[in-house]
N, C-alpha and C positions, 0 to 999 in steps of 0.2 A: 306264500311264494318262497321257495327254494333261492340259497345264497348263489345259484349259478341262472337266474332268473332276469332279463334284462328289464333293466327300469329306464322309465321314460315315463313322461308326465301322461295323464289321463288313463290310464292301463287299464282296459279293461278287455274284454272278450271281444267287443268292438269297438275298433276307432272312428270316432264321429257317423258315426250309423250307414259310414260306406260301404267299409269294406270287414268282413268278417275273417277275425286270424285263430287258427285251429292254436289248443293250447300247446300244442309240441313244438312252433315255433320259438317260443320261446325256452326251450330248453335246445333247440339245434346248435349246433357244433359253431356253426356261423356269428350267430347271436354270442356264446357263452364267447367265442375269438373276439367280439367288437368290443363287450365287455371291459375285456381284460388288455385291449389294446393300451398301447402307450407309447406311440409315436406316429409319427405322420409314414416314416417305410413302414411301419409293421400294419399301419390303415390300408397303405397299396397292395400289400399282399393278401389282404384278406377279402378285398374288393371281388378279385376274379372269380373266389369260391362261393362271393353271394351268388354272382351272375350265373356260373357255372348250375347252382340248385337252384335258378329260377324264382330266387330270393329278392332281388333288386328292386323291381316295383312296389313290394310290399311296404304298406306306411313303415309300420314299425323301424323296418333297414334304413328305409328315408330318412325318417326324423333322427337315427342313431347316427347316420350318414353326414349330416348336415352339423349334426352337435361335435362331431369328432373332427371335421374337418375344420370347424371354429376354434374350437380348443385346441388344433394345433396349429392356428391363424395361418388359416390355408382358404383364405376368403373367394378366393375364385373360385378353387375346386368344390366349395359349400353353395355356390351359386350357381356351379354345372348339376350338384344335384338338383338343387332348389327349384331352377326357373323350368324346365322340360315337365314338373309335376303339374298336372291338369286340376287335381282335386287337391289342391292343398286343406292341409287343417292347419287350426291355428296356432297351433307347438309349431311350429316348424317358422311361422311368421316370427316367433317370439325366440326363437333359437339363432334365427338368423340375425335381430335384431343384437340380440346379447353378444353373438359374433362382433359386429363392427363396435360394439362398445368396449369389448377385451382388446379388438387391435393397435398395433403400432402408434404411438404416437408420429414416429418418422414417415406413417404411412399418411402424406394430404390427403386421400382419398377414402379414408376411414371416417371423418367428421360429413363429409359428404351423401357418403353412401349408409351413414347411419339414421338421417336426416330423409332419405329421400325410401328408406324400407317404411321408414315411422308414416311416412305419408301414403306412402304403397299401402299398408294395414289400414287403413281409413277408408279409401276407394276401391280396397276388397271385402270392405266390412267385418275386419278381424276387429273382435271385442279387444279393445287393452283390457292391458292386469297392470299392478303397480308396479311391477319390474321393466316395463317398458319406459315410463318414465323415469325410473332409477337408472336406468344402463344408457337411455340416450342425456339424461345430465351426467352422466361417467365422464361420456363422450366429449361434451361441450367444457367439459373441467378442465379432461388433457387437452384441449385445444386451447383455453382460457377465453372461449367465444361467447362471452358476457351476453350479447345480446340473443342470440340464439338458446342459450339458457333462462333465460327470462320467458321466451315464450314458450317453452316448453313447461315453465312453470304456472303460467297462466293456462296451458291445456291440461296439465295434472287436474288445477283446481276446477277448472270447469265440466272434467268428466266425474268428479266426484274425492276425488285423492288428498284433497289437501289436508286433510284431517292425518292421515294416514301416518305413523311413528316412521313408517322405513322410507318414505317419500319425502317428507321432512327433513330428514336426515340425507338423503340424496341432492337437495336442495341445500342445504346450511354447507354440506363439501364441493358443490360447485363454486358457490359465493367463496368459498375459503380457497379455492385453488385460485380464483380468477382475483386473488389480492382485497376482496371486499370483505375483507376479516369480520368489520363491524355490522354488514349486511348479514354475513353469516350469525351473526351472536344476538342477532331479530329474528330469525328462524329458529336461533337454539331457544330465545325467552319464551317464544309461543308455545313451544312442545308442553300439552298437556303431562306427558311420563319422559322421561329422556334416562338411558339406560346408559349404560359405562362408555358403550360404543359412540354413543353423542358426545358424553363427557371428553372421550380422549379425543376426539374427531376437534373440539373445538377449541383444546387445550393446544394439540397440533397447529391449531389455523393460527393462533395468535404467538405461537412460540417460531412459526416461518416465516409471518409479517415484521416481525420484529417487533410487535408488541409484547416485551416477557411480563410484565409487570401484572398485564392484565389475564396473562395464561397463570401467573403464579394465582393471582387474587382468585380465578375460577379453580384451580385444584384447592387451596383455602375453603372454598364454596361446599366442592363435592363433597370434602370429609365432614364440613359441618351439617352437611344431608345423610349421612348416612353410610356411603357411597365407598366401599373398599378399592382402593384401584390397581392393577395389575399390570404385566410388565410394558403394554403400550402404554399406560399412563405415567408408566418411568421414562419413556423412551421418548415421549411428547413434549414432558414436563420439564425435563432434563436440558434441552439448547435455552430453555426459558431462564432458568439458573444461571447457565456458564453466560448467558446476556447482561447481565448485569451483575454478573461478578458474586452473586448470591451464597456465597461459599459455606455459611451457615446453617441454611436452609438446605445447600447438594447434601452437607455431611446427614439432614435430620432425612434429606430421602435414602440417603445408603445406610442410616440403619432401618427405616421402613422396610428398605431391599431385603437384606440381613435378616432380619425377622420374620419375613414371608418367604424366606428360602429362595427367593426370585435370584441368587449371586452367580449361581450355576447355568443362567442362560446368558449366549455371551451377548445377545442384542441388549440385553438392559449391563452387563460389565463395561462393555464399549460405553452408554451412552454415559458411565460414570466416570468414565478414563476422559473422554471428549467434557462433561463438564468440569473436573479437576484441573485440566489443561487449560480450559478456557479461564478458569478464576486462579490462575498462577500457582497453582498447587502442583507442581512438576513433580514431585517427591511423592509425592500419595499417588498421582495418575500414577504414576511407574509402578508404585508397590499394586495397587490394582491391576496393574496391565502385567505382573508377571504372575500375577493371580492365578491367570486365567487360562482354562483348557481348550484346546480346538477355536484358537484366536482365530479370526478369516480377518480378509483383507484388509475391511472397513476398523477393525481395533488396531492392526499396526497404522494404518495410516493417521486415525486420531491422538495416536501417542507420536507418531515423527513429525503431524504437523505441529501440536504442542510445541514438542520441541524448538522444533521451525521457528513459531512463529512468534518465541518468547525471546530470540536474538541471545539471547545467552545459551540457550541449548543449542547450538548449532550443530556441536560435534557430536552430542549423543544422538541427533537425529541422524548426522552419515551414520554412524555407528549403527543404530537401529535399522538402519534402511540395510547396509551393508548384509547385518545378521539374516533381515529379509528376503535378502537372497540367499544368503547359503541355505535356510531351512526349505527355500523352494517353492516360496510363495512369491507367486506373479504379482508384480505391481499395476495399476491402475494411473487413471490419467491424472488421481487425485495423489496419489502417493509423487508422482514424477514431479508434480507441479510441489508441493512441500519440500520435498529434498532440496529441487532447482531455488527454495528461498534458503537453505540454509549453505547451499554453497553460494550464494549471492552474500551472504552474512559474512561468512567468511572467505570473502574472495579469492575461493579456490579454482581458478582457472581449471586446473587439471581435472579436478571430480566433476565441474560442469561438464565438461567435454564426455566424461565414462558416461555421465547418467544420460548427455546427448545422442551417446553409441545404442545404450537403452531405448532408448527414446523409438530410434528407427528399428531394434528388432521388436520390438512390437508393436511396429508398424502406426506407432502415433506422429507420426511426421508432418500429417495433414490434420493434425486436431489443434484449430483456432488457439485454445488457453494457452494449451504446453508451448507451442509456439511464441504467445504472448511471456509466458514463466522464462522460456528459453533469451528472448530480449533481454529483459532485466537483468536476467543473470549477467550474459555478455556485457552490458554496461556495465555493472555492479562490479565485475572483472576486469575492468577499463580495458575490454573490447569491444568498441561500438563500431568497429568495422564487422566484427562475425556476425554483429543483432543487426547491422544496416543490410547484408546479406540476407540472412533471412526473410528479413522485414519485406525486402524488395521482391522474393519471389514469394512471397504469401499470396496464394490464389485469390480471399476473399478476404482483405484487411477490415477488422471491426476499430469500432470509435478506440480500443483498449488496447488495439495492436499502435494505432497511430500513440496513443497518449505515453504507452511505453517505450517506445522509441524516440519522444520529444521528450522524455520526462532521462532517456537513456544520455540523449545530445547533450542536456543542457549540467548532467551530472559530473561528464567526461569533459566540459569544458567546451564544446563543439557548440558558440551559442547561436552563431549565424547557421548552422545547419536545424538547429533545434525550432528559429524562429523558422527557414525555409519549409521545413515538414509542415508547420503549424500554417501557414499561410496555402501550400497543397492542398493540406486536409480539408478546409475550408472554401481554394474552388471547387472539389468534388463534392461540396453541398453535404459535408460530415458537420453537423453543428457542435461545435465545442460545448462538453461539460465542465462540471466544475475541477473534473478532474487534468482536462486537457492544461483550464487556465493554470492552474496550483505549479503544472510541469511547465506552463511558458514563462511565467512570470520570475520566476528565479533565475529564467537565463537571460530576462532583459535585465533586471538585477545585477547582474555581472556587468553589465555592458556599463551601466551607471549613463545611461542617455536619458536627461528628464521628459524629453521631446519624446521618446519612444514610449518612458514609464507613462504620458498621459495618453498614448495612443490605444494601450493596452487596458486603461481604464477606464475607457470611451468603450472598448468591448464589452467590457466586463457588464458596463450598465447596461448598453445595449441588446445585451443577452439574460438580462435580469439576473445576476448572480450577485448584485448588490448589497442581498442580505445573506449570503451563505457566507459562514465565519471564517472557514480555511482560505477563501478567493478572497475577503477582503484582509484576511492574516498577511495573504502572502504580497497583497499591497502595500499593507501598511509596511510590512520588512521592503520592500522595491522601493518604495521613495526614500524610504533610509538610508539603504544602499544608493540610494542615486542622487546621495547629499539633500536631498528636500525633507529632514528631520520634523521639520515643523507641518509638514503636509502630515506626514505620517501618523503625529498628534491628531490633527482635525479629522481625519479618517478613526484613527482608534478611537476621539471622542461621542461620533457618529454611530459606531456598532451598537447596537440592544444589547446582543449577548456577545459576550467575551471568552472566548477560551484560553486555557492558561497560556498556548502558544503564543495568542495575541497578547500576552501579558511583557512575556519572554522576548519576542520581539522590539516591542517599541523598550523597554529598558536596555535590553541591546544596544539597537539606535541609541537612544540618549548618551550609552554609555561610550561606543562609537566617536560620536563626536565630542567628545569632551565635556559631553553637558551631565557630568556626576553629580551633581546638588539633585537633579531633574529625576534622573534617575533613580534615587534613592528616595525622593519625594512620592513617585509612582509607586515604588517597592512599597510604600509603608501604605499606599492606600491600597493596595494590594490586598495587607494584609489584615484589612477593614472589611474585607469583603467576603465572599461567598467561593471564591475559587483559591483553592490552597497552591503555594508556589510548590515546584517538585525539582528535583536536581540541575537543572537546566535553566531554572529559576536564578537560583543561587548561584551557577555559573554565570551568569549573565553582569550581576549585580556585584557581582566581587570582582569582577574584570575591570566595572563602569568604575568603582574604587577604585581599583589600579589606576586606570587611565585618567584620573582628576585627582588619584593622590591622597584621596580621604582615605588612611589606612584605619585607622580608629573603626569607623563603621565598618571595613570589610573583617577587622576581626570578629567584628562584633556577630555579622550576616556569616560568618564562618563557626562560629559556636552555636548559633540560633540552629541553624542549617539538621545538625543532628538534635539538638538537646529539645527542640520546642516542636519540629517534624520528623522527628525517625528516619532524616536522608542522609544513607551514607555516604562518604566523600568517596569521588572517587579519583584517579590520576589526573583528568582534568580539572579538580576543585584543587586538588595541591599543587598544579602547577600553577594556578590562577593566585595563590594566596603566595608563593615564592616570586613570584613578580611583580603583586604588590607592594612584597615589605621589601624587595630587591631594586625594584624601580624608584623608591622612594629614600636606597640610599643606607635603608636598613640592613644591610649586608650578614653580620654577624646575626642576627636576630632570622633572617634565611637560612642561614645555612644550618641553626639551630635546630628549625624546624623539618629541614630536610632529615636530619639525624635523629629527630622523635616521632619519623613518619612513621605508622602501625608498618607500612608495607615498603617494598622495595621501590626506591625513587624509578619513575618512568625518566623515558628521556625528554620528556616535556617537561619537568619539573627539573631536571640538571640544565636544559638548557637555560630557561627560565634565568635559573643562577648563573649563567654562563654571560648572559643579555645583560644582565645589572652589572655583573665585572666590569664588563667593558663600558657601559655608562660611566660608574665611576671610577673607573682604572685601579680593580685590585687586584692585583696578579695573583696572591698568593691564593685567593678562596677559588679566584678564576683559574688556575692550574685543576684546585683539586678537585674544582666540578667537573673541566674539562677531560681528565682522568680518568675520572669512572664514566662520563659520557662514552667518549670514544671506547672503552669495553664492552660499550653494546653494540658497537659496529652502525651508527646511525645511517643513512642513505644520504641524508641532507649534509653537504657542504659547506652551507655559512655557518657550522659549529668550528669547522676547523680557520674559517675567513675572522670570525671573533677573537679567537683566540691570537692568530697573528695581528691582531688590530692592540688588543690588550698590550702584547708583547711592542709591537710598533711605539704606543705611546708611551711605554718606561724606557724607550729607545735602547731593548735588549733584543740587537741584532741577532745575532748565534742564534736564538730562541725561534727569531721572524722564520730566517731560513731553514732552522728544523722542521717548522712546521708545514714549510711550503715544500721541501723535499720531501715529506709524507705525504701531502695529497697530490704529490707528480708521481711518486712509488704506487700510489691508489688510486691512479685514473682519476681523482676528485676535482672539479673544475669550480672555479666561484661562478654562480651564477649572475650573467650579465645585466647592468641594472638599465632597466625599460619602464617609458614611460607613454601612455599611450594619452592621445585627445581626439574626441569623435567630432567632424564637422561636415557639414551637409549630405548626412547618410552615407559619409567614406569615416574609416578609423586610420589615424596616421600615427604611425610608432616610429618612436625614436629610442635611439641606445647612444648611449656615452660615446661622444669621438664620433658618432656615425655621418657620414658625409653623403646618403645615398640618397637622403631625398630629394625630388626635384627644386623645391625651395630652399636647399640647404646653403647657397652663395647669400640669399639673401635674410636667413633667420641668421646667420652668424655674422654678418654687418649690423643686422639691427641690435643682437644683442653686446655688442661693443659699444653700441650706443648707451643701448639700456642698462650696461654697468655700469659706464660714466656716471650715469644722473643719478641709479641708487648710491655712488661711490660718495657723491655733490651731499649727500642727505644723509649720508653717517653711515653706510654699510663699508666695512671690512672685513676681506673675504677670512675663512679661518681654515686656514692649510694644518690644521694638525693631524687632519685625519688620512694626510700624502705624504709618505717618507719617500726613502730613496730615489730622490730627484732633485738637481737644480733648484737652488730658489726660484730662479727663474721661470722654471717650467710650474710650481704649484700654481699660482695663481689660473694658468693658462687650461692646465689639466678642469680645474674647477669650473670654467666657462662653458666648458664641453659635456659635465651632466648631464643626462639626459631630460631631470625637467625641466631644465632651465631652457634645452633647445626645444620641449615641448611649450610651454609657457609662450615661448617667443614666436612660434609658430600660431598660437590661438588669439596671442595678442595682434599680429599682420593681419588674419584674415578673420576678423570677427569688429562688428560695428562698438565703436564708444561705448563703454554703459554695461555691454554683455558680462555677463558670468563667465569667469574661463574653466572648464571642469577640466582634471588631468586624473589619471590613475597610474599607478605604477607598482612596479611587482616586487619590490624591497621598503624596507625602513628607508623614509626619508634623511637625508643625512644634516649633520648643523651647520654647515655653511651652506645649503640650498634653503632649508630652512628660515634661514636670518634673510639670506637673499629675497627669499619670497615675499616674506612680509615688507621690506622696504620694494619693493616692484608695486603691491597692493597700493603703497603709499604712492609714489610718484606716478601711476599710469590711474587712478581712482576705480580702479576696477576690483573687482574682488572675485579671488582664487579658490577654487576648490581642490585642494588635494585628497584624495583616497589612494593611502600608501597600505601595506600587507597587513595594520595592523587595527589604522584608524581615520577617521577623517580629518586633516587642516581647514576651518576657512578663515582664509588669509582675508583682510581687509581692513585699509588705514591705518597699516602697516601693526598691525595686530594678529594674533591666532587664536583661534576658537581653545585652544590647547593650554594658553596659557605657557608655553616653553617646555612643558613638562607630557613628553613624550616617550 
């Protein structure tokens, strides 16, 4: 047969013993045009010259008809030839079939119609072949219709198939698409021969399930069989690596690559840039990724989500993205969504906005993720009014748009809006996942309401998420935050498994509250165990020092830190370790360490020193911290409110006023000190001197009272920290605090006995301090303060703090 000869299945001089075709048909001009077609317009045009030579009805043109109009998924126009045929043969059945199995997944009507041809071929007595059963489990794969899969696996085997290597394998990729990894790899065990195609097919299935361990252990398998494998078996084997961080093992398949000359295609160079990336090898993905020739899409996007998604590349991924454009490559919805994290990283309001301009000229404005990517960012940019926009004209919000927007509320501080979203989501019959709780429970957290935090974990049970690690992490961290320390215990005592975060929280907590000995007792059993601490660790645990004073052990946890686990410190471990030895009065021995720091002190770490000045009134270290602070241009204004504090108590006026005519010269205002108390589902805030609340005639009668009697019981007030006033007026100013007019307010309207919780948005100061604990004594109640820094509980005229705050 000649190479301008058309081919179709069965070719012979006659098709099915109907119709009889002279041999020059198939060399006609019509025939050699369908051939060589290659598009669905170039099909149209060659249709009218069948009809024209009286070609049309002939099988041949039929079944070429029918096949061409499949393969360019023109499924109606394959069915205007199909169905008007009186005499079909069985190619054409079976052409039709493989049609609805190529089609669209987007198309509903493709799993249907592939479904109801396959039954058609029964009731017109078309024999199957095994490709029928291969292309309708195609079908039922991209649909992931499990159970319609199964019976068609039952009719393979009952007409004779199931023996079959290519039916088998049809079979083992449906179970593998439809998430039944390990149903598939009962299919793979039976295969009497299984040839490369199984091997990578199954390699695939368990490296998309998220089983890598068990995709590495089967490539293991295939070499010890024999089994050389090629660049799908890179391409398979490769997310099974970057899963588990296998970096070892990616370097032993990229010299396999290397030595099979497979580096010059770029689907297996992509899937080594995408593994690199994924086991933190930023430096080697790159040098591979400029390797490489005729990069497409999918390789810049594995190297800018790298980037992306490693939080320290942020900038090379704009950077890359950037380049991306200029060279002229269109991005995709997975590139839009990578870059939207890395200006999330770095909360660049301005680039989120250009890639959002993006966004609309390529007309992805109505694609669910980007949208969802586009949320985040805006909150991440502390714009939750542009993600609350979005969010509200989303046509079809998923559980991920809500979670992003309440995960956005509660990041920006918005917690009443974040709980309101979460209460929505939930009449429209969205059922919260673990991922909704993880974003509510941080903003009832804030709220510090213990009534709400048990409300919340009455859901959490109710919705079985009891045993997922991160939802009961982020519990244990919410009764911390909401002063119930010891709940927090009994919940972390409670988990099976522990993750380091839940380690880091509750030492937090402990440390939080003043309970340092607790906390360092947890650290070392910690260190007993099976999960290693990692920099956040060690942040945690040098703080809980700070705040109980144990300096000894935080140098101790500050040496361990690098020399016994390879973590390097970073600005927040040296700011943590200058306000241990700062708080503690070590002064000189801080500022030492400021001056043998490897790097340039942040402004967390000058402040740090700037905070222990003023504790212990040193002006002259507190100048020169203050000094090079303020040449960083900080935003925060209680660096400049310390400093005249310092200066206040060596009663070196000139100094007071310079410093306050600097921050009048620079807009800088002290921030107002507030103190909030939540009582019967209302929050009531009070500010120093404020006279607007509706009970304010009667909390400032009562609390003239209630300085009487702590006065009767040994409290005197301590005005050091009020100059330029009347003696007269210090005492008076000091009444007027704002916890003391909350306190007073939760003590009026809350029964005997209750707990009074208060929070406030400053260091608590030492004359509210002193005051509080003698209140604890004379009213027998016991206080909770959570101040910006730490917890008080005040009680029989005692503090959880020990004075040392």
């Amino acid at each position: 047969m000649s190479s301008q000869t058309l081919s179709v299945p069965l070719i012979t001089h006659t098709i099915s013993d109907r119709t009889y075709i002279p041999s020059h048909i198939y060399t006609h001009p019509c025939a050699i045009s369908l051939e060589h077609c290659t598009s669905l317009k170039h099909l149209h045009q060659i249709i009218p010259l069948i009809i024209k030579n009286g070609l049309y009805n002939e099988t041949l043109f039929q079944t070429k008809l029918i096949s061409l109009f499949n393969k360019f998924n023109s499924l109606e126009e394959a069915s205007r030839v199909f169905e008007p045929i009186e005499d079909k043969i069985d190619a054409m059945y079976h052409t039709m079939l493989k049609g609805f199995a190529s089609g669209s997944v987007l198309d509903g009507s493709v799993l249907s119609g592939a479904v109801s041809m396959f039954c058609r071929m029964n009731v017109d007595g078309v024999k199957y072949v095994v490709y029928n059963f291969t292309n309708l489990l195609k079908v039922c794969g991209d649909f992931r219709d499990v159970r319609k899969g199964r019976e068609v696996h039952g009719l393979m085997i009952v007409n004779g198939f199931g023996g079959d290597l290519f039916a088998m394998t049809g079979v083992m990729n449906l179970y593998s698409k439809c998430g039944l990894v390990f149903e598939a790899y009962k299919m793979f065990e039976r295969m009497p021969v299984r040839d490369l195609v199984c091997w990578n097919s199954m390699v695939g299935g368990f490296g998309k399930e998220g089983f890598v361990k068990e995709g590495l252990e089967l490539v293991r398998e295939m070499g010890r069989e024999g089994l050389r494998g090629d660049q799908v078996t890179v391409v398979s084997v490769m997310p099974c690596v970057g899963g588990v961080g296998a970096v070892k093992i990616g370097r032993e398949m990229h010299g396999f690559v290397l030595r099979s000359g497979m580096e010059g295609f770029v689907n297996v160079a992509t899937s080594l840039v995408d593994m690199y990336c994924k086991c933190r090898c930023l430096g080697t993905a790159r040098l591979v990724f400029d390797g490489i020739k005729g990069k497409n899409v999918v390789t810049w996007n594995s190297m800018i989500d790298g980037y992306a998604q490693s939080g320290e590349g942020a900038e090379e991924a704009w950077s890359l993205f950037q380049e991306m454009l200029n060279q002229g490559v269109k991005p995709t919805g997975v590139t839009i969504m990578a870059v939207l994290v890395s200006c999330a990283v770095l909360g660049d309001l301005e680039r989120g906005k250009f890639v959002h301009q993006v966004v609309d000229q390529l007309g992805l404005g109505n694609d669910a993720s980007i949208l969802n990517s586009l949320i985040a960012m805006y909150c991440k940019c502390r714009r939750a009014d542009i993600a609350a926009g979005l969010f509200m004209n989303m046509q079809s919000k998923t559980i991920v748009s809500w979670n992003a927007m309440i995960l956005g509320y509660a990041q920006n501080g918005y917690v009443t809006e974040a709980l309101d979203h979460f209460c929505k989501m939930k009449l429209q019959n969205l059922k919260p996942d673990s991922f909704t709780l993880v974003s509510v429970i941080p903003a009832l957290a804030e709220l510090s309401v213990i009534r709400q935090a048990k409300w919340i974990h009455g859901v959490v049970i109710r919705g079985c998420f009891d045993k997922n690690v991160f939802v009961m992490t982020a519990l244990v961290d919410m009764y911390a935050k909401c002063g119930a320390v010891h709940t927090s215990r009994k919940l972390f005592d409670m988990m099976d498994y522990k993750h380091v975060t839940t380690w880091n929280v509750m030492i937090d907590g402990y440390g939080t509250h003043g309970y340092g000995k607790a906390a360092i007792d947890l650290f070392r059993q910690m260190l007993r165990g099976v999960v290693k601490p990692n920099s956040i660790t060690f942040l945690c645990i040098i703080s809980a020092c700070s705040h109980s004073g144990f300096v000894e052990e935080g140098k101790q946890f500050f040496t361990m830190m690098k020399k016994d686990f390879a973590v390097e410190p970073s600005m927040d471990h040296y700011g943590a370790m200058v306000d241990l030895l700062g708080r503690s009065g070590r002064l000189k021995e801080a500022w030492d360490f400021i001056q043998n720091m490897p790097v340039e002190p942040g402004i967390n770490v000058l402040g740090a020193m700037l905070g222990a000045c003023k504790i212990h009134k040193n002006v002259d270290l507190g100048e020169l911290a203050a000094n090079k602070l303020f040449a960083m241009n900080p935003e925060e204004g209680g660096y400049h409110v310390l400093l005249a504090n310092i200066y206040s108590n060596a009663a070196m006026w000139d100094k007071v006023a310079e410093v306050r005519n600097t921050m009048v010269n620079k807009g800088i205002q002290k921030t107002p000190g507030c103190s909030l108390v939540n009582l019967k589902n209302e929050v009531h805030t009070f500010y120093s001197g404020s006279v607007r609340h509706p009970q304010s005639k009667r909390i400032y009668s009562f609390l003239e009272t209630l300085l009487d009697d702590i006065k009767a019981a040994g409290y005197v007030p301590d005005t050091s920290s009020i100059h330029d006033v009347e003696d007269d007026v210090h005492e008076q100013l000091l009444k007027t605090h704002s916890e003391k007019l909350a306190i007073a307010f939760g003590l009026l309207n809350s029964k005997p006995g209750t707990t009074i919780h208060i929070r406030k948005n400053l260091r608590v100061c030492s004359d509210c301090h002193n005051a509080t604990k003698y209140i604890s004594l004379v009213t027998r109640r016991e206080i909770i303060v959570r101040d910006m820094h730490r917890f008080h509980h005040f009680k029989d005229g005692m503090c959880s703090c020990g004075d040392y705050w």
